[in-house]
KOLSE-433490 format. One record per residue: z, x, y of N, C-alpha, C, O, CB in turn; residue number from 1. Coordinates in nm, 4 decimals, m for minus. Glycine has a CB too. Example, Ala and Ser with C-alpha at 12.3 -4.5 7.8 and 13.67 -1.06 7.14 Angstrom:
<vexses>
+----------+----------+----------+----------+----------+----------+----------+----------+----------+----------+----------+----------+----------+----------+----------+------+
|      n_w |      n_u |      n_v |     ca_w |     ca_u |     ca_v |      c_w |      c_u |      c_v |      o_w |      o_u |      o_v |     cb_w |     cb_u |     cb_v | gugu |
+----------+----------+----------+----------+----------+----------+----------+----------+----------+----------+----------+----------+----------+----------+----------+------+
|   0.7800 |   1.3190 |  m0.5690 |   0.7800 |   1.2300 |  m0.4500 |   0.7800 |   1.3200 |  m0.3300 |   0.8465 |   1.4236 |  m0.3319 |   0.9046 |   1.1308 |  m0.4473 |    1 |
|   0.7080 |   1.2850 |  m0.2250 |   0.7140 |   1.3670 |  m0.1060 |   0.7870 |   1.2900 |   0.0030 |   0.8039 |   1.3409 |   0.1138 |   0.5725 |   1.4084 |  m0.0598 |    2 |
+----------+----------+----------+----------+----------+----------+----------+----------+----------+----------+----------+----------+----------+----------+----------+------+
</vexses>
This chain:
<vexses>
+----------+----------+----------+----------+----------+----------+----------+----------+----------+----------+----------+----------+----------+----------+----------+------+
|      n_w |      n_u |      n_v |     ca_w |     ca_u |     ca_v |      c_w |      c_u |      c_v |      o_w |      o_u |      o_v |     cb_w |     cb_u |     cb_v | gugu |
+----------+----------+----------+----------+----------+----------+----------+----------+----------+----------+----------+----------+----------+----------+----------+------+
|  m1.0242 |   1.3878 |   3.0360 |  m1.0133 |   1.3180 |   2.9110 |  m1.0757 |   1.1806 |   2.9281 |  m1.0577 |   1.1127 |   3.0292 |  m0.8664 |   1.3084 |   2.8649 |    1 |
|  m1.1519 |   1.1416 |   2.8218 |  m1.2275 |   1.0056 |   2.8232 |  m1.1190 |   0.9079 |   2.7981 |  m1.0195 |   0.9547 |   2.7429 |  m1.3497 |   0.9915 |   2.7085 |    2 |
|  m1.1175 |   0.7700 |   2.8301 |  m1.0499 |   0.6358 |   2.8464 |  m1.0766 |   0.5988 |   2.7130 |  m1.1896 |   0.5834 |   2.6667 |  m1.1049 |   0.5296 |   2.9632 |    3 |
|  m0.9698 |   0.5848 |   2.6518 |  m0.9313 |   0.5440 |   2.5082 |  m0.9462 |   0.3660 |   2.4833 |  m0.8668 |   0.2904 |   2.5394 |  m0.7583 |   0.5989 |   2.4837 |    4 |
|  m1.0487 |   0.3174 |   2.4001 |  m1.0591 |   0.1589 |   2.3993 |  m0.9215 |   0.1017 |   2.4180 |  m0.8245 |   0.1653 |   2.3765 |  m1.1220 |   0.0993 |   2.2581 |    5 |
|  m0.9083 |  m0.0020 |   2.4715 |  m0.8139 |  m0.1060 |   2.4963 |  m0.7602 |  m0.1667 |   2.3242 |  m0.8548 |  m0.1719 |   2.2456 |  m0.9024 |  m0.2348 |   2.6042 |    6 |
|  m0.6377 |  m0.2051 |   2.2721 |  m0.6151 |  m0.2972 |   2.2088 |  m0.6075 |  m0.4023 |   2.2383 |  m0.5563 |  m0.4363 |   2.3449 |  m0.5517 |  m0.2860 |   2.1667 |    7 |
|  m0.6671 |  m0.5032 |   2.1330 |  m0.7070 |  m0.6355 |   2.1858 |  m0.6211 |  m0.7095 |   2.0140 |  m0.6502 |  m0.6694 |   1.9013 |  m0.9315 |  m0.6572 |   2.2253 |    8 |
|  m0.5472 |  m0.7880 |   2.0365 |  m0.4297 |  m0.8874 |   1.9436 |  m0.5285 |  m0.9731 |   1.9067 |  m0.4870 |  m1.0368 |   1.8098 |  m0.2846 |  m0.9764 |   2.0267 |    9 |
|  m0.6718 |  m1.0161 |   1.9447 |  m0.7288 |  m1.1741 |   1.9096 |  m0.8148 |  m1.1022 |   1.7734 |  m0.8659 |  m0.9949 |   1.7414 |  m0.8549 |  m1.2750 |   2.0663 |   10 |
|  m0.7888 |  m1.2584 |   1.7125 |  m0.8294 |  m1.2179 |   1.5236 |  m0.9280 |  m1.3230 |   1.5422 |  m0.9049 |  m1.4427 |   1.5587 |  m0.6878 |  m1.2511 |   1.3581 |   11 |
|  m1.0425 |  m1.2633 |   1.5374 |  m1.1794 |  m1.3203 |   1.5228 |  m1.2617 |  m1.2522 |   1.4270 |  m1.2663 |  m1.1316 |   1.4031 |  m1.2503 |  m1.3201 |   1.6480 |   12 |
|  m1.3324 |  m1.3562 |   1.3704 |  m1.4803 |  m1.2709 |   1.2623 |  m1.4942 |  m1.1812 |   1.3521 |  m1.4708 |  m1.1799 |   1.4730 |  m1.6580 |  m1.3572 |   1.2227 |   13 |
|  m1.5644 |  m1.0516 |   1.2272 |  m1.5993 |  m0.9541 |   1.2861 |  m1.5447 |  m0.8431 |   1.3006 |  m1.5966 |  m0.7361 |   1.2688 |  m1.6187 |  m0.9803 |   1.3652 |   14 |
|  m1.4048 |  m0.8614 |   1.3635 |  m1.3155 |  m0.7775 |   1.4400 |  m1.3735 |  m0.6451 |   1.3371 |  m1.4712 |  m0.6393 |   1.2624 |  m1.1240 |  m0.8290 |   1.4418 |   15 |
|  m1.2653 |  m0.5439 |   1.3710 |  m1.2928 |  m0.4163 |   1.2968 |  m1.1779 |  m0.4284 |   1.2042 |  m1.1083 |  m0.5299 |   1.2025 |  m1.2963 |  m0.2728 |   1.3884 |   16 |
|  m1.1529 |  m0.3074 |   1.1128 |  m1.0075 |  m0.3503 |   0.9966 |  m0.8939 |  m0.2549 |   1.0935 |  m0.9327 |  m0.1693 |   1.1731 |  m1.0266 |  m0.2674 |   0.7690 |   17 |
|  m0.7625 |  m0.2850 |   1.0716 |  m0.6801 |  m0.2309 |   1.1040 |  m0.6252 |  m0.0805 |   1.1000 |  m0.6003 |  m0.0217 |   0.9947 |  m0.6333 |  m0.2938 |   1.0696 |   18 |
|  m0.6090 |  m0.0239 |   1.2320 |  m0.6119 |   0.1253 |   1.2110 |  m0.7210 |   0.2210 |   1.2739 |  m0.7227 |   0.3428 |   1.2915 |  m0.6210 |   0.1439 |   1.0719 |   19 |
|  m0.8271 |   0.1026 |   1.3057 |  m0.9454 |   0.1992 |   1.3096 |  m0.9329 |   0.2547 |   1.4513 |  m1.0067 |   0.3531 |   1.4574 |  m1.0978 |   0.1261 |   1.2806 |   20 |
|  m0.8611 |   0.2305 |   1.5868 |  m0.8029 |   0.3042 |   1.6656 |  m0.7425 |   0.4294 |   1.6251 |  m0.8181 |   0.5241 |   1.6466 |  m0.7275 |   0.2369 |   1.7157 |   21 |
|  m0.6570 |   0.4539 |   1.5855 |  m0.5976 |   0.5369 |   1.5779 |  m0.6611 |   0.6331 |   1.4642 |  m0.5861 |   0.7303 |   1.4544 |  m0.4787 |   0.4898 |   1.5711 |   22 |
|  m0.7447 |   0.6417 |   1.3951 |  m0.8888 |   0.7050 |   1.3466 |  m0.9656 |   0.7835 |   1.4515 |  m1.0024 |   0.9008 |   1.4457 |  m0.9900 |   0.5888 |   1.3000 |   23 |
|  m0.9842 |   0.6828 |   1.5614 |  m1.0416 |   0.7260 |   1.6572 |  m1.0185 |   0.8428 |   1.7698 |  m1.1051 |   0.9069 |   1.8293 |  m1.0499 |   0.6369 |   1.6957 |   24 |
|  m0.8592 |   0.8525 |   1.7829 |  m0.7851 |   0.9146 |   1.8554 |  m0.7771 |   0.9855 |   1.7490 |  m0.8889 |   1.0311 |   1.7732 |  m0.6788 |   0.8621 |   1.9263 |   25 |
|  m0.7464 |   1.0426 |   1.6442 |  m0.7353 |   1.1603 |   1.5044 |  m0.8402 |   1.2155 |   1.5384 |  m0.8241 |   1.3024 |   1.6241 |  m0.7408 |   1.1141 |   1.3311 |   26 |
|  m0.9918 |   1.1907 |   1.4881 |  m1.0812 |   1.2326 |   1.5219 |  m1.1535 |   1.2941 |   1.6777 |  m1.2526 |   1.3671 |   1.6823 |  m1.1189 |   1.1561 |   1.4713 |   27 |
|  m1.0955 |   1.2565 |   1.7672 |  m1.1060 |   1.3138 |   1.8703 |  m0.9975 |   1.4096 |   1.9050 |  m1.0476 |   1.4709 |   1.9992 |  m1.1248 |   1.2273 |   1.9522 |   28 |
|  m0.8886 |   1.4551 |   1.8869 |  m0.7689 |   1.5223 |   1.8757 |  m0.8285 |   1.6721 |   1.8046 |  m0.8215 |   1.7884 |   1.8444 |  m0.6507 |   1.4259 |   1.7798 |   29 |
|  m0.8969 |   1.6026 |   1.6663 |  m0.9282 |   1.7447 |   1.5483 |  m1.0816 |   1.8024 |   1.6256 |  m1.1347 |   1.9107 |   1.6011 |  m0.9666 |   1.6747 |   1.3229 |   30 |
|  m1.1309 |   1.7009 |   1.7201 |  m1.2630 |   1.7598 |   1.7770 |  m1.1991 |   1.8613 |   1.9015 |  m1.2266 |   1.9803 |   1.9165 |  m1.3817 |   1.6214 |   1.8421 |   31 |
|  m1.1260 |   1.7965 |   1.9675 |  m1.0999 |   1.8986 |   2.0665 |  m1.0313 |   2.0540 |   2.0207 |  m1.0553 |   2.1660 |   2.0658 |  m1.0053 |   1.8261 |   2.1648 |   32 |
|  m0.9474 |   2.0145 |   1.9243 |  m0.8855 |   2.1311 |   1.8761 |  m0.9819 |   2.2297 |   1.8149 |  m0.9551 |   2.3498 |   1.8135 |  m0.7844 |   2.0949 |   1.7807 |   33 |
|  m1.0925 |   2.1817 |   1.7648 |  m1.1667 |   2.2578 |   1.6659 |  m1.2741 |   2.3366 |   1.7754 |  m1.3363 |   2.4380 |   1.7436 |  m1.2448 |   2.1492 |   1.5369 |   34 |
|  m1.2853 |   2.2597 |   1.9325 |  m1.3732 |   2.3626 |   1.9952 |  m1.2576 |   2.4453 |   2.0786 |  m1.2907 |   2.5452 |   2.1426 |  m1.5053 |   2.2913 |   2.0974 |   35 |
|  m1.1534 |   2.4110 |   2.0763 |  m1.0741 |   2.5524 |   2.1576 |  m0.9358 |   2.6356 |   2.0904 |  m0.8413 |   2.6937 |   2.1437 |  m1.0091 |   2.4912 |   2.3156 |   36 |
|  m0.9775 |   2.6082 |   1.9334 |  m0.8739 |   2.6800 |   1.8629 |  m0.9400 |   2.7331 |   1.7124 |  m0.8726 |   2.7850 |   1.6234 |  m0.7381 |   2.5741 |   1.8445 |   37 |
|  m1.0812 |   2.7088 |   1.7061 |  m1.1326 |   2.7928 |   1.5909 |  m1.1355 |   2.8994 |   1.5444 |  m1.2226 |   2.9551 |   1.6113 |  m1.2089 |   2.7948 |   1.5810 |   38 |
|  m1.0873 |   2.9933 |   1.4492 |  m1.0588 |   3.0846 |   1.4371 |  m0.9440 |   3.1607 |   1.4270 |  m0.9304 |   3.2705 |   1.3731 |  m1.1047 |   3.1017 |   1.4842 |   39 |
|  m0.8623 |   3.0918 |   1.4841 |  m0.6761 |   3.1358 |   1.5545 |  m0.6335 |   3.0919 |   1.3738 |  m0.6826 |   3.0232 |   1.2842 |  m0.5649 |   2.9710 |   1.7507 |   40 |
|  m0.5086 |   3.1841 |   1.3950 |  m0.4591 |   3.1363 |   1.2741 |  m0.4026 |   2.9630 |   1.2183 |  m0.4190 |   2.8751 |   1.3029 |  m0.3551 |   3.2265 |   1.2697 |   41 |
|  m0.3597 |   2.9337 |   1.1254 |  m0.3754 |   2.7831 |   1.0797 |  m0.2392 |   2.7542 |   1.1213 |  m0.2049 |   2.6368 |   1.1078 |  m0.4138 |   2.7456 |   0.9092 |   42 |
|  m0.1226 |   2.8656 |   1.1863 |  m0.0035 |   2.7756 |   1.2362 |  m0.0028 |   2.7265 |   1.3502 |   0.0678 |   2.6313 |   1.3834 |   0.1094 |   2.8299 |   1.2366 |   43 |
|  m0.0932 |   2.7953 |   1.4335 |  m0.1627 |   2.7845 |   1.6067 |  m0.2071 |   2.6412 |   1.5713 |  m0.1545 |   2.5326 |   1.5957 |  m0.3251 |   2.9150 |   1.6688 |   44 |
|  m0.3350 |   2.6790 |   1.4974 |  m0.3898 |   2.5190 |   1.4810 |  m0.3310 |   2.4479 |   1.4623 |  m0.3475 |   2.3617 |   1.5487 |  m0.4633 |   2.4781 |   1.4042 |   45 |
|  m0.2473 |   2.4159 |   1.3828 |  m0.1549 |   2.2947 |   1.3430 |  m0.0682 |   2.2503 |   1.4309 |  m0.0462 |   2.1293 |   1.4351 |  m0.0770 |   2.3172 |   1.2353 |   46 |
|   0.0088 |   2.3528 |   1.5322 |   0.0792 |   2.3149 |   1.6219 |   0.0224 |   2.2611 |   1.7098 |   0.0766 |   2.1613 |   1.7571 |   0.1412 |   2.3883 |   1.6600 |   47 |
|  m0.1128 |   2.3076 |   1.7675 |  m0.2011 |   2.2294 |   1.8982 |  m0.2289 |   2.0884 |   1.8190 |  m0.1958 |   1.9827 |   1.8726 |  m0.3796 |   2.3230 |   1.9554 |   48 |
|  m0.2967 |   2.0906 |   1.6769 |  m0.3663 |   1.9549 |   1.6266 |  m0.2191 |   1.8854 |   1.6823 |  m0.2223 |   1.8208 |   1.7870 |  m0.4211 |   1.9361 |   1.4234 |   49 |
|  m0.0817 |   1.9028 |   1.6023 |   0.0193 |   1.8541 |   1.5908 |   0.0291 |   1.7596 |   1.7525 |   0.0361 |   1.6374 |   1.7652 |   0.1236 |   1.9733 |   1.5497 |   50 |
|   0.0264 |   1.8732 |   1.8692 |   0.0308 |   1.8446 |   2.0051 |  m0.0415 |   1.7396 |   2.0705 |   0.0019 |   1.6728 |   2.1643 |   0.0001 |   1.9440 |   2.0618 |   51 |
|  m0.1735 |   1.7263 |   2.0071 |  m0.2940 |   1.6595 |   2.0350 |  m0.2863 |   1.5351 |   2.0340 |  m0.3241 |   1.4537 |   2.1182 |  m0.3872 |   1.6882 |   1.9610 |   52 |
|  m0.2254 |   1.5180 |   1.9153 |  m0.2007 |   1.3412 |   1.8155 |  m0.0370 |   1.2874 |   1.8644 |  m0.0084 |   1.1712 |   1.8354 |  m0.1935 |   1.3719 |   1.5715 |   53 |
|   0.0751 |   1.3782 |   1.9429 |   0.1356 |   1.3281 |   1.9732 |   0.1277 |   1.2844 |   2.1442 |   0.2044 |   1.2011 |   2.1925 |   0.2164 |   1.3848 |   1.9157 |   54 |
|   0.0397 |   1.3441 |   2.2101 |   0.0091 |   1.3206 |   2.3227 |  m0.0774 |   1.1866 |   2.3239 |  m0.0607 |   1.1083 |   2.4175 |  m0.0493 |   1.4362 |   2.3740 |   55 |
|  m0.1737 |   1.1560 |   2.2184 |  m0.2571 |   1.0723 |   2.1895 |  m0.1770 |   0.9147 |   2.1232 |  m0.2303 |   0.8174 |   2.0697 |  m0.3536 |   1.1558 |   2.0932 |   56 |
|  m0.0308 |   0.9428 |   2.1547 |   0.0644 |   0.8248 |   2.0621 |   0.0391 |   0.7911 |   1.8928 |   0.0688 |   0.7014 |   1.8139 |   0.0339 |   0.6685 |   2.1370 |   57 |
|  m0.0513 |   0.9513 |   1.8902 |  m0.0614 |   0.9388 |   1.6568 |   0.0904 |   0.9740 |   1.6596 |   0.1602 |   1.0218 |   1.7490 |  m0.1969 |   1.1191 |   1.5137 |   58 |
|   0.1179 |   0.9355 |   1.5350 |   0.2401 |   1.0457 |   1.4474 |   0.1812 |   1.1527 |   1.3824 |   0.0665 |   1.1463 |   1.4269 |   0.3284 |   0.9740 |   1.3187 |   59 |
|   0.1837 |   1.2423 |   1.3103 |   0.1102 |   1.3479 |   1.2975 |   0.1543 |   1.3284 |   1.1296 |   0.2700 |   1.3426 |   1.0899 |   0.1494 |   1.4936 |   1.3998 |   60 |
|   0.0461 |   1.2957 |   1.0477 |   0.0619 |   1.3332 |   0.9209 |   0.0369 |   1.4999 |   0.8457 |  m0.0653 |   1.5652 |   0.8241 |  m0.0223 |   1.2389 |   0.8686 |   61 |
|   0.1531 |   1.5210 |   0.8261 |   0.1660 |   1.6500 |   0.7603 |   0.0021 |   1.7251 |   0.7264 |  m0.0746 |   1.7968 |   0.7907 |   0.2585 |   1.6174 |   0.6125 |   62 |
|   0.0021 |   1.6641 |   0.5924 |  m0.0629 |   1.6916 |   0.4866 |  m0.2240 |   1.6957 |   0.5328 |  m0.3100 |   1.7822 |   0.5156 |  m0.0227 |   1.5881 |   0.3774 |   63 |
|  m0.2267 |   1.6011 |   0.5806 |  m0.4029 |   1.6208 |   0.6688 |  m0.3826 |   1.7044 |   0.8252 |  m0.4861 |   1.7542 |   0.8696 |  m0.4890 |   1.4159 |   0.7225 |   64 |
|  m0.2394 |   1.7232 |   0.9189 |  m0.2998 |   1.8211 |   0.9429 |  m0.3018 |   2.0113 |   0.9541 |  m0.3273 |   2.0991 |   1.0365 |  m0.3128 |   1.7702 |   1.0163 |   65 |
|  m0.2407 |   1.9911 |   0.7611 |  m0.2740 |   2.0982 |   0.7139 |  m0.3515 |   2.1444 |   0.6531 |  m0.3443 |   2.2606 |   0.6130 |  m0.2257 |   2.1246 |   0.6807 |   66 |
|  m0.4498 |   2.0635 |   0.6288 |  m0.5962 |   2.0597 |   0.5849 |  m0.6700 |   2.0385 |   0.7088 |  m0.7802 |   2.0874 |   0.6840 |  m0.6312 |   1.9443 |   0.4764 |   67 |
|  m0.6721 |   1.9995 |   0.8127 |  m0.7750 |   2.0255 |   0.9257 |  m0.7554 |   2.1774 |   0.9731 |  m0.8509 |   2.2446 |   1.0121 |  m0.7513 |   1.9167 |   1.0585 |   68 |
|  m0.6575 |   2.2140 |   0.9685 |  m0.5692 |   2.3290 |   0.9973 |  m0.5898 |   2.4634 |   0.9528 |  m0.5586 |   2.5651 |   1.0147 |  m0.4554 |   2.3022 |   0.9546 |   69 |
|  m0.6464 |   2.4559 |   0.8377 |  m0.7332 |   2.5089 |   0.7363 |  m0.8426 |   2.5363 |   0.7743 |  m0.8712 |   2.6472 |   0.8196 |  m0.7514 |   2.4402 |   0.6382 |   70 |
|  m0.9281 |   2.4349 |   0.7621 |  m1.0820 |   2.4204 |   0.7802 |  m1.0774 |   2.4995 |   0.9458 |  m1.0969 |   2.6204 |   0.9585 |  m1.1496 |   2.2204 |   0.7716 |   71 |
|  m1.0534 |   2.4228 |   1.0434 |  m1.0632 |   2.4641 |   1.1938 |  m1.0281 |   2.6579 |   1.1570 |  m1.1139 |   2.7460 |   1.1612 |  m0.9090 |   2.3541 |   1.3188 |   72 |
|  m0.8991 |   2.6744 |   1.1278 |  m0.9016 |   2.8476 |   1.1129 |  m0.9878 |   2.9266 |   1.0357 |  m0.9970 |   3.0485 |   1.0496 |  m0.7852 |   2.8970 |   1.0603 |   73 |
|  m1.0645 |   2.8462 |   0.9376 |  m1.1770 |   2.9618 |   0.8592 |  m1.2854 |   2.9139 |   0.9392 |  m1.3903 |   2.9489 |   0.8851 |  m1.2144 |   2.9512 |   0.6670 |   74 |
|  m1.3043 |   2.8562 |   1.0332 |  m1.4443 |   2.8235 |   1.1260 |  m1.4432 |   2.9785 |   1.2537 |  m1.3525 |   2.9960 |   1.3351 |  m1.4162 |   2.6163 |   1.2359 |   75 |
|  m1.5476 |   3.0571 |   1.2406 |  m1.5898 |   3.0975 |   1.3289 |  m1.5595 |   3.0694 |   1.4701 |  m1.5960 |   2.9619 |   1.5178 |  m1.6778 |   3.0855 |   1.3029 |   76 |
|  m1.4664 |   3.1966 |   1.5753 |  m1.4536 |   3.1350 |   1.6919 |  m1.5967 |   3.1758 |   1.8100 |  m1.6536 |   3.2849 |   1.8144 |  m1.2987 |   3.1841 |   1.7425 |   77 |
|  m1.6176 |   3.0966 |   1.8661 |  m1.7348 |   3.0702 |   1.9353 |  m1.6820 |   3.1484 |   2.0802 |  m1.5643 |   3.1602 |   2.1145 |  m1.7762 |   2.8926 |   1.9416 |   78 |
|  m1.8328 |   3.2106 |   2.1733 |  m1.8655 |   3.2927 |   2.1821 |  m1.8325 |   3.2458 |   2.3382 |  m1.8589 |   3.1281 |   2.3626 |  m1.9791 |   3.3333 |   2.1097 |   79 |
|  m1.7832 |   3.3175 |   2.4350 |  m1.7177 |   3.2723 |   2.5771 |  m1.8298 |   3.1766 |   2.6850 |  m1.9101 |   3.2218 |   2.7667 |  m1.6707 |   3.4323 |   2.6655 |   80 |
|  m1.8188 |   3.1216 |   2.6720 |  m1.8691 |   3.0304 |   2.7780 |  m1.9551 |   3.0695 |   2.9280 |  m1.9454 |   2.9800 |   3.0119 |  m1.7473 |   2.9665 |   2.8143 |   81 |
|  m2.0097 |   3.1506 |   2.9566 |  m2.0155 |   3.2198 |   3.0580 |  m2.0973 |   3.1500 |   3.1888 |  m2.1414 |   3.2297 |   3.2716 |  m2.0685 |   3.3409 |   3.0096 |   82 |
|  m2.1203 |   3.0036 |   3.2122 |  m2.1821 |   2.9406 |   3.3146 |  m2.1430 |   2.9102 |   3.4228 |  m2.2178 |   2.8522 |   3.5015 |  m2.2167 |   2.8589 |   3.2889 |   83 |
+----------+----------+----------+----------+----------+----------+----------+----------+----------+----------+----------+----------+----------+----------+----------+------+
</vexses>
């Protein structure tokens, strides 16, 4: 697993807006899930997404991830890895 940016407390121009961490960790959570749970049904998915974002210190919002949950299970599962 890649090293998750540092939080940094100093309020300077520029900075980014609030939250955008934990965007970051969502989006990497629904990426991993989506290459090793595509296809599986949407309660599988939801429970791994669910797993993903609490390992990652998200709280897991319902509602989006029963809509990633969705999308990831009507995606095509990809084809065994064989290298």
């Amino acid at each position: 697993m890649e090293p998750l940016a540092a939080i940094s407390l100093a309020t300077t121009r520029g900075s980014r807006p609030a939250g955008w961490q934990a965007q970051v960790r969502i989006d990497y959570a629904i990426n991993k899930v989506a290459q090793t749970h595509r296809g599986q049904s949407e309660d599988q998915v939801a429970q791994a997404i669910h797993d993903q974002l609490r390992a990652l210190g998200v709280v897991p919002n319902g509602r989006q991830v029963a809509q990633y949950a969705t999308a990831i299970s009507a995606l095509p599962q990809l084809p065994p890895n064989n290298k």
